[in-house]
C-alpha positions as CSV (number, residue, x, y, z in Angstrom):
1,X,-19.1,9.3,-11.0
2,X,-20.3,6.2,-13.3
3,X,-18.3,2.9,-12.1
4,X,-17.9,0.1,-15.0
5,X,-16.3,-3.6,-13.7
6,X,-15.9,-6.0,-16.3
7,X,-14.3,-9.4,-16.8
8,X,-12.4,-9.4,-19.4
9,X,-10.8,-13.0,-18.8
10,X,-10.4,-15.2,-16.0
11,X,-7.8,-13.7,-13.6
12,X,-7.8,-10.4,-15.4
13,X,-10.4,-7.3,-14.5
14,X,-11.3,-3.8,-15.8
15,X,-12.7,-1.0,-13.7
16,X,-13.4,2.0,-15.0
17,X,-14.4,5.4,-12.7
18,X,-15.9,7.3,-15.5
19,X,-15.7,11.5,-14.0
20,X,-15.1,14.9,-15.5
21,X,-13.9,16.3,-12.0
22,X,-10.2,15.9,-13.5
23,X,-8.6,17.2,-16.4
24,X,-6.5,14.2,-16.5
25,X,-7.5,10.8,-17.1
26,X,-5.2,8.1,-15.1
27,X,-4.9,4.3,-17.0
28,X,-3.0,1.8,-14.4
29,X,-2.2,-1.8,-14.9
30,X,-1.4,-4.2,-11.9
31,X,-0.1,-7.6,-11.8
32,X,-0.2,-9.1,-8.2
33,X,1.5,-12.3,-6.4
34,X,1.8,-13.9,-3.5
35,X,4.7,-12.0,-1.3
36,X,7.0,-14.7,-0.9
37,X,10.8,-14.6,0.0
38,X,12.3,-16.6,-3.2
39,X,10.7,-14.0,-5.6
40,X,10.4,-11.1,-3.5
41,X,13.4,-9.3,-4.8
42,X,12.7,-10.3,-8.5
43,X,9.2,-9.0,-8.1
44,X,10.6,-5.6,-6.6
45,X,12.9,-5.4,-9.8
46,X,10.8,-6.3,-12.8
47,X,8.8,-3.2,-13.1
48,X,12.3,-0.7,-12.6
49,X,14.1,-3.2,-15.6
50,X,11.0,-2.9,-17.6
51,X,11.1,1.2,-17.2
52,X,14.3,1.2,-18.6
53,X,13.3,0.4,-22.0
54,X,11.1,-1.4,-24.9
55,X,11.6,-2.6,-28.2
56,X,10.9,1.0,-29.9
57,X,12.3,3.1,-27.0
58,X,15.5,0.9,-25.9
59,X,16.8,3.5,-23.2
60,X,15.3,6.0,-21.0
61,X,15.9,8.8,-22.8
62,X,13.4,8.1,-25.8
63,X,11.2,6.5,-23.3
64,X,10.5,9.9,-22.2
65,X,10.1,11.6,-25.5
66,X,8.0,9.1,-25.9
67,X,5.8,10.6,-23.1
68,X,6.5,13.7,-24.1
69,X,4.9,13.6,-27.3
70,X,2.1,12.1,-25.3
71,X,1.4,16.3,-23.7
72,X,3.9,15.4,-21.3
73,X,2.2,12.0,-20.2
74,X,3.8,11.0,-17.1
75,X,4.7,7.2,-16.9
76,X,6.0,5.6,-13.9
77,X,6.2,2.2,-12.1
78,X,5.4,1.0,-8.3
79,X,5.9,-2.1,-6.1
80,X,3.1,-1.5,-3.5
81,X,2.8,-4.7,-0.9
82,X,-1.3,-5.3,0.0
83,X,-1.9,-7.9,2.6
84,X,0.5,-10.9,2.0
85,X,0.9,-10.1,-1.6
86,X,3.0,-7.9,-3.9
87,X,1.8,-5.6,-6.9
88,X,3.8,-4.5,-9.5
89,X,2.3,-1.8,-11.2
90,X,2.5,0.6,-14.2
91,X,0.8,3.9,-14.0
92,X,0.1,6.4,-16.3
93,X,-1.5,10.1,-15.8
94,X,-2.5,11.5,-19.4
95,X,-4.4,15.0,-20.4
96,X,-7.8,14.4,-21.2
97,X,-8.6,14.6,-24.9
98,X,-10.6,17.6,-24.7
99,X,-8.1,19.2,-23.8
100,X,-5.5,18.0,-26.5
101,X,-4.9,21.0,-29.4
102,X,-6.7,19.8,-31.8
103,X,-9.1,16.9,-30.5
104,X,-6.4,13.7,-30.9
105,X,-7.5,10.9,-29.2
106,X,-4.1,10.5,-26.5
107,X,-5.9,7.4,-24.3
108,X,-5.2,5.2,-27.1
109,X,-1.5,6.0,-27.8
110,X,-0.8,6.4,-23.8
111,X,-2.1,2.4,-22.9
112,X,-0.4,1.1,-26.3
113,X,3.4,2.8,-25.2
114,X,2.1,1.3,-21.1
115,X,1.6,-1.8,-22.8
116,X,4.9,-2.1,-24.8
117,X,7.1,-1.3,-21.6
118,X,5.4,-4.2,-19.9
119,X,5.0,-6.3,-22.6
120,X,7.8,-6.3,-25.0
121,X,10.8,-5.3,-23.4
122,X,14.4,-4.3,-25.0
123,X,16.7,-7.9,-24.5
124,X,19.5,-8.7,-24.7
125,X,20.2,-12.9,-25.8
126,X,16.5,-13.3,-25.4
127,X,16.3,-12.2,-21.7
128,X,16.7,-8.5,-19.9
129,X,19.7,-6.4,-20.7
130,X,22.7,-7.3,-18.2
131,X,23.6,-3.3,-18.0
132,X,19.8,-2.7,-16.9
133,X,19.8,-5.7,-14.5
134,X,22.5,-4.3,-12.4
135,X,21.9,-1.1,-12.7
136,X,18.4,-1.2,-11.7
137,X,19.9,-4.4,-8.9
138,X,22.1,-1.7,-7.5
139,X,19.5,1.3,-7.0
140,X,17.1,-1.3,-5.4
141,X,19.6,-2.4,-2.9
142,X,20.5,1.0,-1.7
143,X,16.7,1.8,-1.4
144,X,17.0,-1.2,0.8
145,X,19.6,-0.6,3.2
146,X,18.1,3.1,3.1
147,X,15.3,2.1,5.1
148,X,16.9,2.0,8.3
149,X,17.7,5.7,7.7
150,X,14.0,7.0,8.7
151,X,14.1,5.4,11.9
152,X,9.7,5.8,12.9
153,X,8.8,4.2,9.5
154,X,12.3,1.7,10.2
155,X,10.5,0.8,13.8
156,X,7.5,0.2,12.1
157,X,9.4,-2.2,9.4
158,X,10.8,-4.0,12.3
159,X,7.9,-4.5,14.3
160,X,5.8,-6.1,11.5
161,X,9.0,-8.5,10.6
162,X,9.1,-10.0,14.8
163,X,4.9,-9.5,15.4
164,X,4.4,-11.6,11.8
165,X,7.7,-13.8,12.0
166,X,6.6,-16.7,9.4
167,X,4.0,-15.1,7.9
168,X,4.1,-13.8,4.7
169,X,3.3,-10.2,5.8
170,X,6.6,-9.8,7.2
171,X,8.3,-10.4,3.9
172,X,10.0,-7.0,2.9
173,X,8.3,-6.2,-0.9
174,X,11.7,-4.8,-2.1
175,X,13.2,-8.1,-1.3
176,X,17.1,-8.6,-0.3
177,X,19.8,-6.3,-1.0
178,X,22.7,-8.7,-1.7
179,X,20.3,-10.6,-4.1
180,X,18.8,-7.4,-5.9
181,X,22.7,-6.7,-6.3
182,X,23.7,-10.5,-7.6
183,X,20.3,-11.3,-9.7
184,X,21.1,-13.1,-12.8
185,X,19.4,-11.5,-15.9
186,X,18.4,-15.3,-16.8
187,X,16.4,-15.7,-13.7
188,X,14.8,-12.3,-13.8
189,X,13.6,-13.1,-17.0
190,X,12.2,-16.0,-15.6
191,X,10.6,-14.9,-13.1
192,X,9.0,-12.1,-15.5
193,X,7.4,-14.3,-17.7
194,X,5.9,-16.4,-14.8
195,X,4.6,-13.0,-13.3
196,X,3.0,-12.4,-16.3
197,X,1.3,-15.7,-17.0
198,X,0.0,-16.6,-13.7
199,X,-0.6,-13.2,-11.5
200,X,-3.7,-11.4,-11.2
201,X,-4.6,-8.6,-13.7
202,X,-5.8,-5.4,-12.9
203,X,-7.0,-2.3,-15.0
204,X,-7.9,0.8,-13.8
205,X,-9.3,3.7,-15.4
206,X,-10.2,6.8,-13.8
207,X,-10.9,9.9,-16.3
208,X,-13.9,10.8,-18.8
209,X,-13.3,8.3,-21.8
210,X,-16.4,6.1,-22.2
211,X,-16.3,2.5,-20.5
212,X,-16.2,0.8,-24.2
213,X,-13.5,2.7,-25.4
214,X,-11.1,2.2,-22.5
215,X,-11.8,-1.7,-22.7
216,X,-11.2,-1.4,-26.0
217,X,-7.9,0.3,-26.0
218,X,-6.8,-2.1,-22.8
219,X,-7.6,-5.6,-24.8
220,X,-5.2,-3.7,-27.8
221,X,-2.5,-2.8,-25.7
222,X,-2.5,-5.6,-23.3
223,X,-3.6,-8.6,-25.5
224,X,-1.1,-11.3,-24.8
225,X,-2.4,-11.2,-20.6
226,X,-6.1,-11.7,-22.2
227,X,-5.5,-15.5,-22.3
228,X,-6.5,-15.7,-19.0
229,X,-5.0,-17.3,-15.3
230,X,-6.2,-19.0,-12.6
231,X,-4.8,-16.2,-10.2
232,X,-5.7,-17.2,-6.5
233,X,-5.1,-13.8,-3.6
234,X,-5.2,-14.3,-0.2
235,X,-4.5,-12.8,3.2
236,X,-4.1,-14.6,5.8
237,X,-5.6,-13.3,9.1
238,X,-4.9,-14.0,12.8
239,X,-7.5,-12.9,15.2
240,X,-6.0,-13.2,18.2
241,X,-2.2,-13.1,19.9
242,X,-0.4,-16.4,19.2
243,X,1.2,-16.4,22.9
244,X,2.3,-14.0,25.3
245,X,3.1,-10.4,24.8
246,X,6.8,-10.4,23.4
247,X,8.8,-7.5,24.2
248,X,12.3,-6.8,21.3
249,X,15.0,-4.6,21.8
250,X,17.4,-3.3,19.0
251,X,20.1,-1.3,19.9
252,X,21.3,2.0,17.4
253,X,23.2,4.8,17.6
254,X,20.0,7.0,17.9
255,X,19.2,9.9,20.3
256,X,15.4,9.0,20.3
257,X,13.9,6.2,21.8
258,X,11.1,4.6,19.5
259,X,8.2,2.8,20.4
260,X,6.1,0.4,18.5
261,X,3.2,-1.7,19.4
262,X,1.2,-4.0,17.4
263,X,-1.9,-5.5,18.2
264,X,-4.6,-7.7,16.8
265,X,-8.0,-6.5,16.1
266,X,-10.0,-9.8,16.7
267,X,-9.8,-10.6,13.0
268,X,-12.0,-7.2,12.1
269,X,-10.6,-6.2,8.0
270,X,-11.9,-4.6,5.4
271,X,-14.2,-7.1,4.4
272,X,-16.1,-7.2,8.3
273,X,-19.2,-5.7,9.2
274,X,-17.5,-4.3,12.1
275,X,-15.0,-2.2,10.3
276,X,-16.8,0.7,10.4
277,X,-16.7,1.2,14.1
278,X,-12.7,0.0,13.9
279,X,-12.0,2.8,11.8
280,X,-13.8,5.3,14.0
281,X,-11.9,3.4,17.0
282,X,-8.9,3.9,15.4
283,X,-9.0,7.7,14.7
284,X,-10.7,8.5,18.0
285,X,-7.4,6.2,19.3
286,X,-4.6,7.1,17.5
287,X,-5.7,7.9,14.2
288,X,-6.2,11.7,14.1
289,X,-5.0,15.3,15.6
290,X,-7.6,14.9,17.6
291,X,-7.0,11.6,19.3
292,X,-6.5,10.6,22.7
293,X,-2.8,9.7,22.1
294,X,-2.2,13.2,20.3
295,X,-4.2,15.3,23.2
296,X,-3.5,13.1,26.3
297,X,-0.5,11.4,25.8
298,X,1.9,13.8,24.0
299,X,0.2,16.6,24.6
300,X,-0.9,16.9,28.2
301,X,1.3,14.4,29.6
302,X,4.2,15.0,27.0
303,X,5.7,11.3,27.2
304,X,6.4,11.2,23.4
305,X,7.6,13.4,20.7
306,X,4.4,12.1,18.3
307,X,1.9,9.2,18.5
308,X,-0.3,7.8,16.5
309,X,-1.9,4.2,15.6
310,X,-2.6,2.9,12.2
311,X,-4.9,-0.2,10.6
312,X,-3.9,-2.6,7.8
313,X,-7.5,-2.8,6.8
314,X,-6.2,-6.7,5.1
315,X,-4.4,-7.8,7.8
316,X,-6.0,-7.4,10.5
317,X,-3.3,-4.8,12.8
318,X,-3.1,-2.0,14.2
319,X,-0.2,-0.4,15.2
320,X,1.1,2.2,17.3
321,X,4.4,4.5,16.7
322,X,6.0,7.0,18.7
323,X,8.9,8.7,19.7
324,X,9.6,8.6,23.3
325,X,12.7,9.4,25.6
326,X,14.6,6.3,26.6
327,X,13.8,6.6,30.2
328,X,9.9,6.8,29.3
329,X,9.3,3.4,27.7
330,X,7.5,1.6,30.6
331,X,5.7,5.4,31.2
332,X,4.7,6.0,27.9
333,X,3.7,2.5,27.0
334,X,1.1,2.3,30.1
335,X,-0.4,5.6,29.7
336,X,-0.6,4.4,25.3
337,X,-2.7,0.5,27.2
338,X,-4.9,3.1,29.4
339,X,-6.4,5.2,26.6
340,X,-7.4,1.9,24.6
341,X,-8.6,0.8,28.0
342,X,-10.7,3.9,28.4
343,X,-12.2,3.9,25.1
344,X,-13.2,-0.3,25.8
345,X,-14.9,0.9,28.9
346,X,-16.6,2.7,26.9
347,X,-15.7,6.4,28.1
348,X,-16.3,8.1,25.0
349,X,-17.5,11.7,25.0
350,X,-20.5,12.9,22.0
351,X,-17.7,15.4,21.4
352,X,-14.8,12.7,20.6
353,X,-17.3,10.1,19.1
354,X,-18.3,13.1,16.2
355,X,-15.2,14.4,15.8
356,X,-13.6,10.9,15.1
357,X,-16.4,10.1,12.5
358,X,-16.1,13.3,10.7
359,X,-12.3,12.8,10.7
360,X,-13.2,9.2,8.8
361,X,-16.2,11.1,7.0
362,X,-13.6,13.4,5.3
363,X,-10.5,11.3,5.0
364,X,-12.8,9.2,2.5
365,X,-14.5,11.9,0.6
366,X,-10.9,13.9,0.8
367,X,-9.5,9.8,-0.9
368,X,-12.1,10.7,-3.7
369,X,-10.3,14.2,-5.0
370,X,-7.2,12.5,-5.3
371,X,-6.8,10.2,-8.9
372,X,-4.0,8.6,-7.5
373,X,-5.9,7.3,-4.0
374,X,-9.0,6.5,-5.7
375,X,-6.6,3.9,-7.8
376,X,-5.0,3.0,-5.0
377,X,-8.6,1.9,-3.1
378,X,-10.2,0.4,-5.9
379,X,-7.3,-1.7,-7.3
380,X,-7.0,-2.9,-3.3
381,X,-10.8,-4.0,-3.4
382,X,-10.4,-5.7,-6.7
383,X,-7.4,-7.7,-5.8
384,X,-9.0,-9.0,-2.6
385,X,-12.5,-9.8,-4.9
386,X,-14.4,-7.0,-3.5
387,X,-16.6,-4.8,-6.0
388,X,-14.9,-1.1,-5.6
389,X,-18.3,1.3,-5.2
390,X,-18.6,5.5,-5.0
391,X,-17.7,5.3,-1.2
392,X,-21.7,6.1,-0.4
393,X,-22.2,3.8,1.3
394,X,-18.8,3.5,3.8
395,X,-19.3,7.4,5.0
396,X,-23.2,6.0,5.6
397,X,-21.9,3.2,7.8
398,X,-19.3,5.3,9.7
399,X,-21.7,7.9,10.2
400,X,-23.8,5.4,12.2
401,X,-21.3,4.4,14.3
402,X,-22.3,4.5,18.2
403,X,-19.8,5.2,21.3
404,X,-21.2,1.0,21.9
405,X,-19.8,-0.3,18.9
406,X,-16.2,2.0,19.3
407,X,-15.9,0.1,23.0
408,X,-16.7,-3.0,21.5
409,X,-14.0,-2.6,18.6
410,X,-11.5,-1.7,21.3
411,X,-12.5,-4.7,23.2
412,X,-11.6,-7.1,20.3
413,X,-7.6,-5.2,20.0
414,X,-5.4,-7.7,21.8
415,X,-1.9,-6.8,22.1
416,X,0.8,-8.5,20.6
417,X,4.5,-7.3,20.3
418,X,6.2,-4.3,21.8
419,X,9.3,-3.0,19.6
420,X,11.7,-0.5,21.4
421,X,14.6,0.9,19.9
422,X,17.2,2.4,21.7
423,X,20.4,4.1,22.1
424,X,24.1,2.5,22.2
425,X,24.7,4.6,25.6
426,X,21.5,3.8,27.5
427,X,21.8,0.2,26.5
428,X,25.4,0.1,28.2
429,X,24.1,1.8,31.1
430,X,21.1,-0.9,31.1
């Protein structure tokens, strides 16, 4: 794999992965803003308004022939949250060329029809089309009050909103229901051209097309975001606990009790020399079948239905989720605090150390099959101002990682907030 950054104005980036492991190529453009509760819901519905329709394909129906004429291009949008910041994105998986009947270029076509739908949308009195607005208002606000259907990622969601309370992390990236259902196309539109003057720009190429030529097609199809920004990112990061540990309760008609825990992991990201040993920490913790909380805590001492921890390499967390029986909480959260204790005293068998750096080992080189998660990693690096790289030299540093450095990542995980949800019945009883 050749990798190709390039500038190609201030605030707006190329990178190209140039492979002929896939038969597809993948072209993805990203605009990304700060997460912020006044245009958190506008942000959320700008790429699903835009997918509704451009100037040349008003409606979704010759949107897709559209694709279809592209050998069944697939063309889609996402909202993906990284850090304290929120990413609209358009992605769009095309065949390679050599594999196109009779040797038609389909790159160039494929980032021109991406570059309409975000560019140069169907309107209505010079802003979005009211009918599209509300539509797209309404599907977003059901996806909202939705969440609290899958109750372990819903625990999750709730945990992050008390543990970050006033940070911009805890700012959901779908927004607010009732205002995704009321937004005015006006401010929409509004909000849409300041999106697309002052965020961050991010290209992304992953397929076998020459550097030159996908630059080349990108400055075509995208020229009006070539005047450039001064787009600023930034995560803030708290090292340690604020206060005490907090302990929240919500109440639900649920027949599982659910525990969460966040913690702080001294301030260790992405961007720390000690990652690394975090992430080996983490899957030798939580983070894989092999774990302590998979083999000890649900599966020797059966206190919880699943378990398992989880980093936000920007942020600086880690948290733990499980599914315990309401009369377990205390039990299951202690015996959760003794296996991080364990692993900070530094009781690490060869046998858990090697199995947790070969479960990192392979999760990265298993990230580098995928078109989809290799996007995902590099356009994260980008937007945070690190240079994305062939992964080399990560499984190098993990592989390195002693049972020393594993105890002295756990040593730096403070925690912070316990979440419990529990049952109507056992609440009353309480």
């Amino acid at each position: 794999m050749e990798q190709h950054w390039k500038q190609l104005a201030d605030g707006v980036e190329l990178m190209v992965n140039r492979t002929d492991k896939f038969k597809t190529g993948l072209l993805s453009v990203t605009l990304t803003a700060p997460l912020c509760r006044e245009t958190a819901t506008a942000g959320a519905l700008i790429p699903d308004v835009l997918y509704r329709g451009s100037r040349n394909y008003p409606d979704m129906e010759r949107l897709s022939a559209a694709t279809d004429a592209l050998y069944g291009a697939s063309l889609g949008p996402a909202v993906r949250q990284r850090g304290e910041s929120q990413c609209a994105s358009f992605l769009c998986s095309v065949i390679d060329d050599r594999y196109a009947l009779d040797g038609s270029a389909v790159l160039e076509p494929a980032a021109a029809l991406m570059g309409e739908v975000l560019l140069d949308p169907v309107t209505t009195d010079g802003v979005f089309r009211p009918d599209y607005v509300k539509g797209e208002g309404a599907n977003l606000a059901d996806r909202i009050r939705a969440r609290v259907n899958d109750k372990r990622s819903w625990s999750i969601f709730r945990l992050v909103q008390e543990m970050c309370a006033g940070e911009a992390y805890a700012v959901d990236k779908w927004g607010d229901a009732d205002e995704a259902q009321s937004m005015p196309p006006e401010r929409l539109w509004a909000d849409y051209q300041n999106l697309l003057s002052q965020g961050k720009v991010t290209f992304y190429y992953g397929g076998c097309a020459q550097p030159e030529r996908v630059e080349e097609a990108v400055r075509r199809a995208f020229a009006p975001l070539m005047a450039g920004r001064a787009a600023s990112v930034s995560c803030e990061v708290t090292a340690e606990p604020k206060g005490p540990v907090r302990t929240v309760t919500d109440v639900m008609d649920v027949t599982q009790g659910k525990l969460a825990m966040g913690f702080r992991t001294g301030g260790v990201t992405m961007a720390s020399p000690d990652y690394p040993a975090l992430l080996v920490c983490n899957a030798l913790f939580g983070g894989s079948v092999n774990s302590r909380l998979f083999l000890n805590v649900r599966e020797k001492m059966s206190l919880c239905y699943y378990a398992s921890s989880m980093l936000d390499k920007l942020k600086g967390l880690m948290v733990v989720s499980s599914g315990v029986e309401f009369a377990d909480f205390d039990r299951a959260q202690e015996a959760i605090l003794a296996q991080l204790d364990e692993i900070r005293q530094g009781k690490i068998t060869d046998d858990e150390l090697n199995a947790a750096v070969r479960f990192v080992v392979n999760s990265f080189r298993s990230r580098l099959d995928s078109q989809s998660q290799m996007e995902d990693d590099c356009v994260t690096k980008l937007i945070f101002g690190k240079k994305p790289d062939d992964g080399t030299a990560q499984i190098q540093a993990v592989e390195r990682v002693t049972a020393e450095q594993v105890a002295q990542a756990a040593q730096k995980i403070k925690l912070d907030t316990i979440y419990h949800l529990t049952g109507k019945e056992e609440a009353h009883h309480g």
